[in-house]
N, CA, C and O atoms as a CHARMM CRD file, in Angstrom:
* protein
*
  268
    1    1 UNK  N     21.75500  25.84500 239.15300 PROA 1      0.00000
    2    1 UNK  CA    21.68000  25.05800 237.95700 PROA 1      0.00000
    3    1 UNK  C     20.28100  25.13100 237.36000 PROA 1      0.00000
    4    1 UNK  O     20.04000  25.03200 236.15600 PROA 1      0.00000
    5    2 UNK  N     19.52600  25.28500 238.17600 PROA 2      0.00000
    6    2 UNK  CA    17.94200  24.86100 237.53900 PROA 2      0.00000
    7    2 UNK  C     17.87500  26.50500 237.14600 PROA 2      0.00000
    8    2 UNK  O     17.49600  26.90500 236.04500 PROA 2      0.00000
    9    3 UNK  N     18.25800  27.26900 238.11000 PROA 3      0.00000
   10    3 UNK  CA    18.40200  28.62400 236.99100 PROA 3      0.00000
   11    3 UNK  C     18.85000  28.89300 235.59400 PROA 3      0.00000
   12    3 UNK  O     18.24500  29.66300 234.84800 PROA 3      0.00000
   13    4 UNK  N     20.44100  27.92400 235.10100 PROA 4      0.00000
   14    4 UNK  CA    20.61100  28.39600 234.21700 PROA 4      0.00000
   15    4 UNK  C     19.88000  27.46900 233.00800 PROA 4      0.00000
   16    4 UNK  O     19.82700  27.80900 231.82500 PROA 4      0.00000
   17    5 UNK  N     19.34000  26.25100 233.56100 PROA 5      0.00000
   18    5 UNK  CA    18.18500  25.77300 232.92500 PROA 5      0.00000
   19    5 UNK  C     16.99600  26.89600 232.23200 PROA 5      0.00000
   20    5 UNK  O     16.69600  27.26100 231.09600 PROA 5      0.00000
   21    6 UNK  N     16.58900  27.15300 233.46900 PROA 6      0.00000
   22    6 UNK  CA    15.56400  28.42200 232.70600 PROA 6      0.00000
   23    6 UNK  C     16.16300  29.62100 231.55600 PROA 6      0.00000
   24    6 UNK  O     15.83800  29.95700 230.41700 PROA 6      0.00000
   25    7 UNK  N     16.90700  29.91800 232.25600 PROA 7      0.00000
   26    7 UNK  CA    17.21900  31.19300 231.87800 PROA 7      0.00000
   27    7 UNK  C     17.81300  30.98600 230.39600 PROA 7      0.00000
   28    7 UNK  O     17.43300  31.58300 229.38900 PROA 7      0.00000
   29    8 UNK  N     18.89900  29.94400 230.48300 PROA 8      0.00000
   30    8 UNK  CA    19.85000  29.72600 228.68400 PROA 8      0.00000
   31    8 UNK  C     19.48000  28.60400 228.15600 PROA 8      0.00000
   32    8 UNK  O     20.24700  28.19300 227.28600 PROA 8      0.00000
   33    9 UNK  N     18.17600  27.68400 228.47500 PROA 9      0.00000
   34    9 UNK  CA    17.70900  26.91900 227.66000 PROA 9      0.00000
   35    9 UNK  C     16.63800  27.19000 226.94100 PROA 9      0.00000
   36    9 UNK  O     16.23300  26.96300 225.80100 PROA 9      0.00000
   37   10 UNK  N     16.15800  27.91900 228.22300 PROA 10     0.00000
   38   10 UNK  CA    14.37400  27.83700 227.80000 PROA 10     0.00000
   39   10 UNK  C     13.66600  26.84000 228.42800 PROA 10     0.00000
   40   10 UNK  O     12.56700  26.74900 227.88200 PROA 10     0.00000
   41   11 UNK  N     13.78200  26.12000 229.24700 PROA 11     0.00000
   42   11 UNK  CA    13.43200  24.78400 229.11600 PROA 11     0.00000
   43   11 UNK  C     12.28800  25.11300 231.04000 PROA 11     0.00000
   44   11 UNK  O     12.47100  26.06600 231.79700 PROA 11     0.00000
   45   12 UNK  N     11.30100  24.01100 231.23500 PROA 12     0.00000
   46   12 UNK  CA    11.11100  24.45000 232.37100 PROA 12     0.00000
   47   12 UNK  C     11.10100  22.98700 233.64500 PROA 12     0.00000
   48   12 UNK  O     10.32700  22.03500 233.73900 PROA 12     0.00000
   49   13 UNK  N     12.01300  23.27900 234.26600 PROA 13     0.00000
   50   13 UNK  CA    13.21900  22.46400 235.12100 PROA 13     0.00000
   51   13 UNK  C     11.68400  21.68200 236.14300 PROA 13     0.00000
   52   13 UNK  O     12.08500  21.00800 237.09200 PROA 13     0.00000
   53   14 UNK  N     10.60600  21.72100 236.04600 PROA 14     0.00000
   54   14 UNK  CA     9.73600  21.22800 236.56800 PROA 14     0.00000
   55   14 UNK  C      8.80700  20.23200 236.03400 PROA 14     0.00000
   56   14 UNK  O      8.02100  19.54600 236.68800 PROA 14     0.00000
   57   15 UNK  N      9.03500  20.23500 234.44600 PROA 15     0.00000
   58   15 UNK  CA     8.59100  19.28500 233.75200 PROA 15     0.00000
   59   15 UNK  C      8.91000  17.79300 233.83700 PROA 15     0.00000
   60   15 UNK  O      8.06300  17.01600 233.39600 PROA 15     0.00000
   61   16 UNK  N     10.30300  17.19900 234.47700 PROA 16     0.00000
   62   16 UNK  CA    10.44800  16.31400 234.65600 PROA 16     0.00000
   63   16 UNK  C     11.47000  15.40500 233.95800 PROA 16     0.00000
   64   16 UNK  O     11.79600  14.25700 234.26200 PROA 16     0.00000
   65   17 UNK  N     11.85300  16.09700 233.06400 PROA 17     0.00000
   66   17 UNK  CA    13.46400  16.38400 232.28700 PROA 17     0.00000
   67   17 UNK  C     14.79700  16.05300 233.18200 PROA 17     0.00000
   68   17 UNK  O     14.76000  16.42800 234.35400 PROA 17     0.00000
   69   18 UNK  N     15.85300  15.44700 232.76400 PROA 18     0.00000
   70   18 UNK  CA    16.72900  15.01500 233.25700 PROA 18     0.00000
   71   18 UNK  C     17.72600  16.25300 232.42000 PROA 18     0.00000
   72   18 UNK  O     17.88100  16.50300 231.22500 PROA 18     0.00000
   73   19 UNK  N     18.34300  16.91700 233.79900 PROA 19     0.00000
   74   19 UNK  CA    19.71400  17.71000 233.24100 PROA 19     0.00000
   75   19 UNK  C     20.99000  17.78000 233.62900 PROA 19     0.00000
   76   19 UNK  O     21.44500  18.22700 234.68200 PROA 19     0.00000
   77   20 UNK  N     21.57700  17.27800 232.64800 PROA 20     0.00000
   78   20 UNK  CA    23.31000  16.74700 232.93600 PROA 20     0.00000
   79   20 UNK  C     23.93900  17.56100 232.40200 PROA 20     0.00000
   80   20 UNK  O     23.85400  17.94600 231.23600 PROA 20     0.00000
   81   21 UNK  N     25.03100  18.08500 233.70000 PROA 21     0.00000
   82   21 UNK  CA    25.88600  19.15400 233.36100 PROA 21     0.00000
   83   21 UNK  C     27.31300  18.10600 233.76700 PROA 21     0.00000
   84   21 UNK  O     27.41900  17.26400 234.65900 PROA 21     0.00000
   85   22 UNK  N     28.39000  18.59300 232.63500 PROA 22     0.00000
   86   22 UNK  CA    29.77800  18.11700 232.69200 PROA 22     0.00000
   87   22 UNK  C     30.50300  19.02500 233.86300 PROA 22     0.00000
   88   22 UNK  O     29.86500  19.98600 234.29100 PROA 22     0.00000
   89   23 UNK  N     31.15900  18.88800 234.12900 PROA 23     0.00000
   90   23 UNK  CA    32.25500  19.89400 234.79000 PROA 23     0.00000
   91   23 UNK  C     33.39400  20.02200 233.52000 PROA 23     0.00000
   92   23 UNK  O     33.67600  19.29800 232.56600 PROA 23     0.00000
   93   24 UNK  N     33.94500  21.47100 234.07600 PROA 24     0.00000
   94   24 UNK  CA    34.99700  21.61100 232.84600 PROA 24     0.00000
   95   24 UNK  C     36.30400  20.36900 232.76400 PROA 24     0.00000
   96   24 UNK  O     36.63000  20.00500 231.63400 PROA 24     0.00000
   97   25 UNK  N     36.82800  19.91500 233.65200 PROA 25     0.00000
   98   25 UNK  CA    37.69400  18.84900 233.70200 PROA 25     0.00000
   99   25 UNK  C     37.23200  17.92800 233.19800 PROA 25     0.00000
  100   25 UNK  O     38.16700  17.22600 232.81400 PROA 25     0.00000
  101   26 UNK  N     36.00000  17.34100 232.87700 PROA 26     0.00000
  102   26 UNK  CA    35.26700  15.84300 232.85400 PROA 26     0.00000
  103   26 UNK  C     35.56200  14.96800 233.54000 PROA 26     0.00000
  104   26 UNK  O     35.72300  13.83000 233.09700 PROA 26     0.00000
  105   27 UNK  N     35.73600  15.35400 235.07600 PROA 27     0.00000
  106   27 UNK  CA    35.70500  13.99900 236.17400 PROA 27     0.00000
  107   27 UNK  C     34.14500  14.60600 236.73300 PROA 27     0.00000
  108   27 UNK  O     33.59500  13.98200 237.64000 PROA 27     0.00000
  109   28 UNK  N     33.65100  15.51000 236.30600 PROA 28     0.00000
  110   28 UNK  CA    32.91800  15.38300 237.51100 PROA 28     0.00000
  111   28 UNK  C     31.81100  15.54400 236.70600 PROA 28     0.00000
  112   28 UNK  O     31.95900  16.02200 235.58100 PROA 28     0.00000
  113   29 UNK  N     30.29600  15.08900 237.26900 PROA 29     0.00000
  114   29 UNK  CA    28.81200  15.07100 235.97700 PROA 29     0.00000
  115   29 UNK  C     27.74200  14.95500 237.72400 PROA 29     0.00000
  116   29 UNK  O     27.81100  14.56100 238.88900 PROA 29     0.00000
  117   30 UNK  N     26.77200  15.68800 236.64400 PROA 30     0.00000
  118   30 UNK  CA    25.93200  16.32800 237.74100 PROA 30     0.00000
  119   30 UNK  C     24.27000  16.13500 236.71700 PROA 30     0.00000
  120   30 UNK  O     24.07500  16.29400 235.51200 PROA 30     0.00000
  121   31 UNK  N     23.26300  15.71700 237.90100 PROA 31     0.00000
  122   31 UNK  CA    21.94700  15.45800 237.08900 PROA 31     0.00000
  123   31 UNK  C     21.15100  16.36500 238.27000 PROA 31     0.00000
  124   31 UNK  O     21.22300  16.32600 239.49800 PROA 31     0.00000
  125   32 UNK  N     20.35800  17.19700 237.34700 PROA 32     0.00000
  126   32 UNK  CA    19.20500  17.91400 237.86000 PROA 32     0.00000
  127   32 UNK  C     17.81200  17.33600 237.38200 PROA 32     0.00000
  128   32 UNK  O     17.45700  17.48400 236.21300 PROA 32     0.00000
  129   33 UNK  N     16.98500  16.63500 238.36300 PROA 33     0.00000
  130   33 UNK  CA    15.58100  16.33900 238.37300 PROA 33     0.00000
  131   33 UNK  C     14.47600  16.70100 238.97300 PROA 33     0.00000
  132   33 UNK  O     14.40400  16.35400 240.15200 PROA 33     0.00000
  133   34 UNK  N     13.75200  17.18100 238.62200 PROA 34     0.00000
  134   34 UNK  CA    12.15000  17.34900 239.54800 PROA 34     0.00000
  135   34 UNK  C     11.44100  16.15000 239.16800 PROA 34     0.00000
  136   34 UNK  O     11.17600  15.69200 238.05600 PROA 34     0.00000
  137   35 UNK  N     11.13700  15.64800 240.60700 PROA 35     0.00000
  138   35 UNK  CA    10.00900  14.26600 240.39000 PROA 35     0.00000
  139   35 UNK  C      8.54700  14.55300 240.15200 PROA 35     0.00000
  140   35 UNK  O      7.74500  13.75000 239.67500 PROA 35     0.00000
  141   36 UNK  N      8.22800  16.08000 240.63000 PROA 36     0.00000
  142   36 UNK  CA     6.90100  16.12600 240.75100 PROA 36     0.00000
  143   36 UNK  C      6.85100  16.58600 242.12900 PROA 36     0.00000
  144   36 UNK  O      5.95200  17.41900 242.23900 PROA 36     0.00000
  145   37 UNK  N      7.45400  16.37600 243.21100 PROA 37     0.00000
  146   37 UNK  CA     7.23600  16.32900 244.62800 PROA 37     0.00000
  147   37 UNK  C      8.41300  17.54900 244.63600 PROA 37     0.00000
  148   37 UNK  O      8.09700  18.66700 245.04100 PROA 37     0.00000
  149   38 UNK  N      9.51800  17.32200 244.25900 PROA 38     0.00000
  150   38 UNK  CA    10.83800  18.56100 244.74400 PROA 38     0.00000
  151   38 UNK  C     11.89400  17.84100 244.10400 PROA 38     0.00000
  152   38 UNK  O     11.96100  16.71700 243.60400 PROA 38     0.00000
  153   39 UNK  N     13.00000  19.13200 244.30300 PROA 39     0.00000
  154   39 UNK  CA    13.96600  18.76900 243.14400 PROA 39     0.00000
  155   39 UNK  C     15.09200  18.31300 243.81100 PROA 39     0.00000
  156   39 UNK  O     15.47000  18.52700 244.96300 PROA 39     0.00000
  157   40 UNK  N     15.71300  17.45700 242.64900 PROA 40     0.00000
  158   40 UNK  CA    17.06000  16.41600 243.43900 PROA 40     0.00000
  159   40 UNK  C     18.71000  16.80800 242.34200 PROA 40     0.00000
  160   40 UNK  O     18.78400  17.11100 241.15100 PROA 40     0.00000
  161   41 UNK  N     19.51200  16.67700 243.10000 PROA 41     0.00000
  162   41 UNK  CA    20.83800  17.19100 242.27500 PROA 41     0.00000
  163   41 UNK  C     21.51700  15.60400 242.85000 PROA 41     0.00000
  164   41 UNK  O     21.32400  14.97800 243.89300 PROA 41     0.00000
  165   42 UNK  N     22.32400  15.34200 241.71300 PROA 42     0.00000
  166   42 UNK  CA    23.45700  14.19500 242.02100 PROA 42     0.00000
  167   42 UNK  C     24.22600  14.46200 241.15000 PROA 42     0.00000
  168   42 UNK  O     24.12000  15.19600 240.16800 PROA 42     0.00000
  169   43 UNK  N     25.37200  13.57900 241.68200 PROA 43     0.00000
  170   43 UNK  CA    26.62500  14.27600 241.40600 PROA 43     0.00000
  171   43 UNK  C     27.67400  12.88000 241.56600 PROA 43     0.00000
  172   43 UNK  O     27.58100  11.93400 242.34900 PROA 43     0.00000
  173   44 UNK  N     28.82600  13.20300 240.35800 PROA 44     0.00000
  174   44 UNK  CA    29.88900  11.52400 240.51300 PROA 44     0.00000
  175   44 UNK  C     30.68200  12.24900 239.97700 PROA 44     0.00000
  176   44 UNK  O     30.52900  12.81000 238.89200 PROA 44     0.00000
  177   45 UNK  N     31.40800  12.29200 240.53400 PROA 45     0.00000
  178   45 UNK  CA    32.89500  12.06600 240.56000 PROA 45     0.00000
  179   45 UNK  C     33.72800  11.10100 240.24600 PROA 45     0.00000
  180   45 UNK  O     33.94100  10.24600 241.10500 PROA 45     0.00000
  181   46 UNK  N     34.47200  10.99300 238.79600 PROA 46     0.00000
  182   46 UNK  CA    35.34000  10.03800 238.76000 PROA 46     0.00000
  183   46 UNK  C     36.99900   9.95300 239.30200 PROA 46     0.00000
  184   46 UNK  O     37.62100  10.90000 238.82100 PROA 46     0.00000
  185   47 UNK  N     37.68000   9.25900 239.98400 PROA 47     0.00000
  186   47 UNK  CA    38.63300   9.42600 240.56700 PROA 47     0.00000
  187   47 UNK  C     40.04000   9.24100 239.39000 PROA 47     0.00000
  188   47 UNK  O     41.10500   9.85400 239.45700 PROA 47     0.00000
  189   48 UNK  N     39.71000   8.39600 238.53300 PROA 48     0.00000
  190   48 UNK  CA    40.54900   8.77700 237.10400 PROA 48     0.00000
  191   48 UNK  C     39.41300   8.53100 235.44700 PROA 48     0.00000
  192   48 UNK  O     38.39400   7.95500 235.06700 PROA 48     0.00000
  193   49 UNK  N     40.38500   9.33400 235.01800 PROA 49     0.00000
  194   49 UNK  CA    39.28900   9.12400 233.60900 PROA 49     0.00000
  195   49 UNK  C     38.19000  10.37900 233.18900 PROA 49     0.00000
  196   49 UNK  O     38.09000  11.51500 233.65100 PROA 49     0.00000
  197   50 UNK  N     37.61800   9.86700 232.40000 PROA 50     0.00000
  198   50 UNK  CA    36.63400  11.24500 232.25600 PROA 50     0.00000
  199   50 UNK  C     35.46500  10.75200 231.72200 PROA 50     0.00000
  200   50 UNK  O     35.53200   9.65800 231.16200 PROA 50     0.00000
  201   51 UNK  N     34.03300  11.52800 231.79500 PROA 51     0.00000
  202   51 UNK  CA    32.94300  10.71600 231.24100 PROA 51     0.00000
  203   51 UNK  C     32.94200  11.68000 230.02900 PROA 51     0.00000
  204   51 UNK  O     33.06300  12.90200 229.92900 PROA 51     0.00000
  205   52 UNK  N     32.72000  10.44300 228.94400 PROA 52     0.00000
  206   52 UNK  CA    32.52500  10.83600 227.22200 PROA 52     0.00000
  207   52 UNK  C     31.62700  11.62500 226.80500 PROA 52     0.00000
  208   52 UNK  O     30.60300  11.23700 227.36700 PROA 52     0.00000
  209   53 UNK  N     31.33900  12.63400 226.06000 PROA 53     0.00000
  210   53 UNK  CA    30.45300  13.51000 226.47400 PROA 53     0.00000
  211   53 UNK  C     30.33300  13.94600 224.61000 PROA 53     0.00000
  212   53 UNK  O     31.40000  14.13200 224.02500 PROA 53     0.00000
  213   54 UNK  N     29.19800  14.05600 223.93000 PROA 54     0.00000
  214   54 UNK  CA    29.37500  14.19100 222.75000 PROA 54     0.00000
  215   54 UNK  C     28.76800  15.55100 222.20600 PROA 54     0.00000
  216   54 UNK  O     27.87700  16.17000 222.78800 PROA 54     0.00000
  217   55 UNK  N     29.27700  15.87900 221.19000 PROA 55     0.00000
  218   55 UNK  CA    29.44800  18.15400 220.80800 PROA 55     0.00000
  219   55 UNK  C     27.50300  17.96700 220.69700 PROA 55     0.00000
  220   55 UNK  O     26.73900  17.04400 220.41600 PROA 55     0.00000
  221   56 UNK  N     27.36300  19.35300 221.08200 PROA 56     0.00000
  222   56 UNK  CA    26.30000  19.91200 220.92400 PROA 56     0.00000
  223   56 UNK  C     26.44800  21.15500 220.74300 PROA 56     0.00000
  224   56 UNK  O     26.71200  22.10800 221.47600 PROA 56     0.00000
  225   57 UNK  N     26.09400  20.91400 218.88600 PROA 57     0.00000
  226   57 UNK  CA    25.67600  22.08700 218.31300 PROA 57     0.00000
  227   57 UNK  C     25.10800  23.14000 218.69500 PROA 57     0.00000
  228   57 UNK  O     25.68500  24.21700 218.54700 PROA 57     0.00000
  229   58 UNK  N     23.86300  23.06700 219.26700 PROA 58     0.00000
  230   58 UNK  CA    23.03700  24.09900 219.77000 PROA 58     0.00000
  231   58 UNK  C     22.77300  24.09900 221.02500 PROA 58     0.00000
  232   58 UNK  O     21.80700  24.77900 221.37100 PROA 58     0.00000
  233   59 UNK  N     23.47200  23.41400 221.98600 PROA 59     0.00000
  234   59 UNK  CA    23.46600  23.33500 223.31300 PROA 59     0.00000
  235   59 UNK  C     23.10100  22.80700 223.64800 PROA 59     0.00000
  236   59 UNK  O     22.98800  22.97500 224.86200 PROA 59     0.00000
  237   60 UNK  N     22.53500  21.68000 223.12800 PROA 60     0.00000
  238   60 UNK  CA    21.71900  20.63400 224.14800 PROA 60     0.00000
  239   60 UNK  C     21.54300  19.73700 223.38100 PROA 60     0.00000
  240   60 UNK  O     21.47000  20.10900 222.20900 PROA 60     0.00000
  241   61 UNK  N     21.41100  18.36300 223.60500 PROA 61     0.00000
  242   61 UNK  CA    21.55700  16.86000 223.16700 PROA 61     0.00000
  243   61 UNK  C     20.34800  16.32400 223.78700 PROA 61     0.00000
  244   61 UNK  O     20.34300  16.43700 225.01300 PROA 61     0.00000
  245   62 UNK  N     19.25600  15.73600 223.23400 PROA 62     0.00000
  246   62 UNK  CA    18.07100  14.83500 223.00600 PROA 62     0.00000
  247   62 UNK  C     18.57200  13.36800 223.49400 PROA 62     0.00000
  248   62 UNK  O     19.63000  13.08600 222.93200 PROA 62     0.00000
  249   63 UNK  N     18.18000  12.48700 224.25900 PROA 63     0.00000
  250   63 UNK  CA    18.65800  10.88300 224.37000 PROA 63     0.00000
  251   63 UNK  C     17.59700  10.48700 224.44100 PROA 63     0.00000
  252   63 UNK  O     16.67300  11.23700 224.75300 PROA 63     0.00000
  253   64 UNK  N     17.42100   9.24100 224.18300 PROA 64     0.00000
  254   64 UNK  CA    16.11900   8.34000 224.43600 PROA 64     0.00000
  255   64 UNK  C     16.73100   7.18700 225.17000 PROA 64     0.00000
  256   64 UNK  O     17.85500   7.15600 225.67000 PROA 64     0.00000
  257   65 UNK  N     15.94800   6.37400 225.16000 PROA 65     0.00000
  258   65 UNK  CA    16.49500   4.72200 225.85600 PROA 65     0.00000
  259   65 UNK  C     16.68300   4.15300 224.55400 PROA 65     0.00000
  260   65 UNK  O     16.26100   4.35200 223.41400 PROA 65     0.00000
  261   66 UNK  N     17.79000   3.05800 225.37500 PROA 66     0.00000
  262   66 UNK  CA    17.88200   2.17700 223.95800 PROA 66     0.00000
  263   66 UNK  C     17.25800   0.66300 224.24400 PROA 66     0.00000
  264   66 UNK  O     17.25600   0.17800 225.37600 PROA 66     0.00000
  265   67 UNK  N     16.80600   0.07600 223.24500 PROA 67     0.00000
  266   67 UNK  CA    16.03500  -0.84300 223.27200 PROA 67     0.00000
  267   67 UNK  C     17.16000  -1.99600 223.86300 PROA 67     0.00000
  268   67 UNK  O     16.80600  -3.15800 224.06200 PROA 67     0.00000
């Protein structure tokens, strides 16, 4: 994953960036992080349902916090 980070984003998976990949079904969502120290993958599984997931134009979606 942190490969195809590099490779089809551009992006560099050590900066400290949060990366969420869907699975094709949408039960399953996956976060790639580097803290600074080494890198962590998690992963959820929903047992029904799917997590909402909104189009990206150019491949990738920006979030901030919300107040």
């Amino acid at each position: 994953m942190a490969l195809q980070v590099q490779q089809s984003l551009n992006k560099d998976v050590h900066a400290g960036d949060l990366y969420v990949f869907r699975g094709r079904s949408g039960s399953l969502c996956k976060i790639l992080w580097h803290d600074g120290l080494g890198m962590s993958l998690y992963s959820k599984r929903l047992e029904r349902g799917r997590f909402v997931w909104p189009s990206a134009k150019d491949g990738t979606i920006a979030i901030s916090a919300s107040a």
